[in-house]
C-alpha positions as CSV (number, residue, x, y, z in Angstrom):
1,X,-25.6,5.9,-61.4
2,X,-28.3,8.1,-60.5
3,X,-28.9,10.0,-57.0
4,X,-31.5,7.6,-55.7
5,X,-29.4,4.9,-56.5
6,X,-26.5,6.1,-55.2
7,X,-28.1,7.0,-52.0
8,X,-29.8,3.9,-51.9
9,X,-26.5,2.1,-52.2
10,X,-25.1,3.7,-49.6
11,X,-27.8,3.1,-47.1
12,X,-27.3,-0.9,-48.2
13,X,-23.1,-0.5,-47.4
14,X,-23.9,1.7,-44.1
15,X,-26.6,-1.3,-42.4
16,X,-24.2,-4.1,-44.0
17,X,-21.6,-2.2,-41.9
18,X,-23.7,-1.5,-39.2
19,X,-24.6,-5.2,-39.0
20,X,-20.7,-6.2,-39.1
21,X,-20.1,-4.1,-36.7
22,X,-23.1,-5.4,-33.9
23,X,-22.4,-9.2,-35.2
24,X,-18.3,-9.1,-34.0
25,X,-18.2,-6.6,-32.0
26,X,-15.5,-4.8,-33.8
27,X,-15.9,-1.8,-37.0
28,X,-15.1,-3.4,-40.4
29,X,-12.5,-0.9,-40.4
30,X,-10.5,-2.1,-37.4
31,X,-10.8,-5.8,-39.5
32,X,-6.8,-7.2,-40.4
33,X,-8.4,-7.7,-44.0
34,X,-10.0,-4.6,-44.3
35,X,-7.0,-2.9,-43.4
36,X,-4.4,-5.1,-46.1
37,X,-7.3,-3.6,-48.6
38,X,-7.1,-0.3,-47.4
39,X,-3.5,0.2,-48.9
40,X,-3.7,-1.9,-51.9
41,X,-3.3,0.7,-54.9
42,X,-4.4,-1.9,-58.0
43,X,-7.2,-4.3,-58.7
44,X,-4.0,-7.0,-59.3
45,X,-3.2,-6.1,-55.5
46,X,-6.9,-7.0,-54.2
47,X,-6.8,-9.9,-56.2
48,X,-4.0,-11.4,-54.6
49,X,-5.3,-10.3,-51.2
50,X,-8.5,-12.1,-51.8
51,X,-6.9,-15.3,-53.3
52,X,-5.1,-15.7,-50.3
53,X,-7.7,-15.3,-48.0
54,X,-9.7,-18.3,-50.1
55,X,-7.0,-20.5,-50.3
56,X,-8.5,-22.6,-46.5
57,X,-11.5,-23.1,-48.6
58,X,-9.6,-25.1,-51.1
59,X,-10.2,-27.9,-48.9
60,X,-13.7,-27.9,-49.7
61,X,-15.0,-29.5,-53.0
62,X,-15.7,-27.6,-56.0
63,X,-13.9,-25.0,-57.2
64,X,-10.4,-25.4,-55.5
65,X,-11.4,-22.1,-53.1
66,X,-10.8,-19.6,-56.0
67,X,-13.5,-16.7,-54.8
68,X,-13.1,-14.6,-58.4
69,X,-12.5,-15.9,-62.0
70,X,-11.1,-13.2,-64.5
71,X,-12.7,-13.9,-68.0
């Protein structure tokens, strides 16, 4: 990835934060989920994390609440 994209990546995470953050009222960081990510050590781990956190959507229609599909 160049510089500029880099940078401009970064600029994107820091509002998205920064938005977060005015929105709840409370630093992504300091979010329960954010902090079960923080110590995860393998993509497997975040997986399972984020499956878990989908499952209440399985009560919608459509896909059964799975957020990611490995293929």
């Amino acid at each position: 990835m160049s510089d500029s994209s880099s940078s401009r990546l970064q600029l994107l995470f820091d509002t998205a934060l920064q938005s977060y953050e005015k929105q709840t009222g409370m630093k992504f960081v300091d979010h329960p989920l954010a902090r079960q990510l923080e110590i995860c050590h393998s993509i497997g781990s975040i997986m399972d994390i984020l499956q878990q956190q989908a499952r209440p959507l399985s009560a919608f229609p459509g896909d059964g609440g799975q957020v990611i599909t490995s293929e």
